[in-house]
Phi, psi and omega in degrees: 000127193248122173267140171231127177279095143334155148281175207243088208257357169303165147332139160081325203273115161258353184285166159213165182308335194203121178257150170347283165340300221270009193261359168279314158332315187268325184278351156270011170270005171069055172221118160344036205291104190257126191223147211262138175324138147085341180314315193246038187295280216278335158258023195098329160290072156327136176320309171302330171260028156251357184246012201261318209271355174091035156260165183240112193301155158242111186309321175244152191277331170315290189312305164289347161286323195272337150307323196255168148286334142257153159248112166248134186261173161253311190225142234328149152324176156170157163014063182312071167331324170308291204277336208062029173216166181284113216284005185258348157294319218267037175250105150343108156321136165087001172294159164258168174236173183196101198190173182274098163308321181048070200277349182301287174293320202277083196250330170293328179286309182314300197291306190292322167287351204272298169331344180230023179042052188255155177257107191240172191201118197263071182332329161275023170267336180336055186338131164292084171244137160320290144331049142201001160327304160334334191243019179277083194300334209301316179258015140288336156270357208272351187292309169291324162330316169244017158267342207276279239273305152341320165289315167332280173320293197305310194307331183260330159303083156274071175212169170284169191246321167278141156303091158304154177207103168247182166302339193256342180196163149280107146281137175273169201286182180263162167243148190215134189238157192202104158283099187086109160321015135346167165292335168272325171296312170315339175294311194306302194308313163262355142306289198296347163279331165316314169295335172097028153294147165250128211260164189211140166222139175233154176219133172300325190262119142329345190266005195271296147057273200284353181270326174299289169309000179280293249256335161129005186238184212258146161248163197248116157242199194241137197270140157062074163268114224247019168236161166302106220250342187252177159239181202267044132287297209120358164281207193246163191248156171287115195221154233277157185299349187269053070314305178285331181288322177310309148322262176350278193303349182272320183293324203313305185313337165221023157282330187276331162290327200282149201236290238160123213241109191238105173270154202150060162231107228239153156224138224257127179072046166213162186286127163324123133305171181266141197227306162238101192290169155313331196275344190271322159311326191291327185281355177306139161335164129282151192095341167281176179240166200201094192244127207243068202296008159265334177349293170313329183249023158129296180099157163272338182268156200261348186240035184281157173209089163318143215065350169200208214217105199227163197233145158214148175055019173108278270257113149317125158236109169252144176250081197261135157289071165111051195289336179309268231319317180298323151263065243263346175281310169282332165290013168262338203265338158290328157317328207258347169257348152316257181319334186252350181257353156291319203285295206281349150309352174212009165285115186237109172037056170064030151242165150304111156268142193244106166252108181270021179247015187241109176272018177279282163031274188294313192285332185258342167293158152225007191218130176214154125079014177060034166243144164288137166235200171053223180280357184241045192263323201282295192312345147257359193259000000 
């Protein structure tokens, strides 16, 4: 059985699938690794040391799809421009994929694997359960994401985030409000303390609370919320407008205070809520920052322009794309153990097996047997 690494033809994308280490892992469980020249360049990682690790380079990506039997990716197939072709033609009917799929959006990608009969597995599908944390890619990166987005923030802030005491004044610290309690706003949270900011964080869900003061900052919340806010992932649910307006006005009140603002709040297969309007930027200090880690999904700030760094009413607002990727060695490197501890959960005496009563399993296909399955079977028919 042969794994093929790609290079990583997205926008933005310095990851790649698989690091040296962990590909000593997948060839001692008696699986091939084949990796494409030049793939792990853009994270740092030479060719000699995947080939030091018992991988065999393929000079071309053509080649190398139609050699292997799995693929693993970071991110979806889509459009070679190079090549002129779709990196998901040049895949054998009847291949597995291993990739962030985003199966929630991508419903034209979903009808073309079932049509080319790939058995795919979607790394942001990973059910939270304990077994399967190892295979949680979603927070490892969103982990880097919010630590990355404090520097960011900070780096653009011109002032110090700690409280100095020189000879000439004491400065007091900076302030950082970090809108949604994620695995990455919690990174955030404890980066800007680390740093020695005072940090404030809000979340519509209330069970977030004791990890945010564990982490040393205050949390701001909404009094009597009388509906159901999370869903039984643990992300946050989308809730009625007398609730978000209500939200809205809690922020305001401290958006106007804030040194640097870290947004990151996603509902998974919808656009970012809006968290912060225009009129809560207009109220900002000048000078402040605003770093909006929904970009991709749209953003939480009403004046974000994803991909890029735009200044309004005084206020810096960046919208960064794809921020693990700017830390593309170690997010290649928690990926690649990510992603090899799904592939090897379902290696059984050198073949893949799919025991769909095994609910990692079950949750992470999305495509088997030229059907779309489960909950995202509705979403193309």
């Amino acid at each position: 059985m042969k794994a093929g690494i790609p290079r990583e033809i997205a926008e933005y994308e310095y990851r790649l699938a698989m690091s040296p280490e962990v590909v000593r892992k997948i060839t001692g469980a008696g699986i091939e690794v084949l990796i494409e020249s030049g793939a792990g360049e853009t994270a740092f990682l030479p060719d000699r040391l995947y080939e030091e690790a018992g991988c065999r380079l393929v000079d071309d990506a053509v080649t190398l799809y139609k050699e292997s039997d799995i693929i693993l990716k970071v991110q979806h197939p889509m459009f070679n421009d190079a090549l002129g072709v779709d990196e998901l033609d040049m895949m054998d009917d009847g291949a597995v994929l291993i990739a962030f799929l985003q199966p929630l959006v991508n419903h034209a990608l979903l009808r073309k694997l079932a049509q080319r009969n790939i058995t795919s597995f979607s790394m942001d599908a990973v059910p939270r359960i304990a077994r399967a944390q190892s295979m949680d890619a979603l927070s490892s990166m969103s982990s880097i994401a919010g630590y990355k987005a404090v520097l960011l923030g900070s780096n653009k802030l011109g002032k110090y985030l700690p409280m100095m005491m020189t000879a000439a004044a004491t400065i007091p610290p900076a302030k950082v409000l970090v809108l949604g309690v994620g695995v990455a706003g919690l990174q955030a949270i404890a980066t800007a303390h680390r740093l020695g900011a005072i940090v404030e964080a809000f979340d519509i869900r209330p069970a977030v609370k004791e990890q945010v003061v564990s982490l040393g900052a205050t949390f701001i919340e909404i009094e009597d919320i009388a509906e159901d806010t999370e869903d039984a992932g643990g992300y946050a649910k989308e809730v009625s407008e007398d609730t978000q307006q209500r939200e809205r006005d809690l922020v305001h009140q401290h958006t106007a205070g804030a040194d640097i603002v870290i947004t990151a709040a996603l509902v998974p297969g919808r656009t970012a809520p809006i968290l912060v309007t225009e009129d809560m930027v207009r109220s900002m200090r000048p000078g402040s920052v605003i770093v909006d880690l929904a970009a991709e999904a749209g953003g939480n700030c009403e004046l974000t322009e994803p991909g890029h760094e735009v200044v309004e009413h005084g206020v810096t607002i960046i919208g960064p794309m794809n921020l693990p990727s700017e830390m593309p060695l170690q997010a290649t490197q928690l990926y690649a153990r990510n992603i090899s501890g799904l592939l090897l959960h379902m290696l059984r005496d050198g073949e893949l097996q799919f025991d769909f009563e095994d609910v990692i399993i079950n949750d992470c296909c999305i495509t088997h047997q030229g059907e779309v399955r489960g909950q995202y079977r509705d979403l193309v028919e």
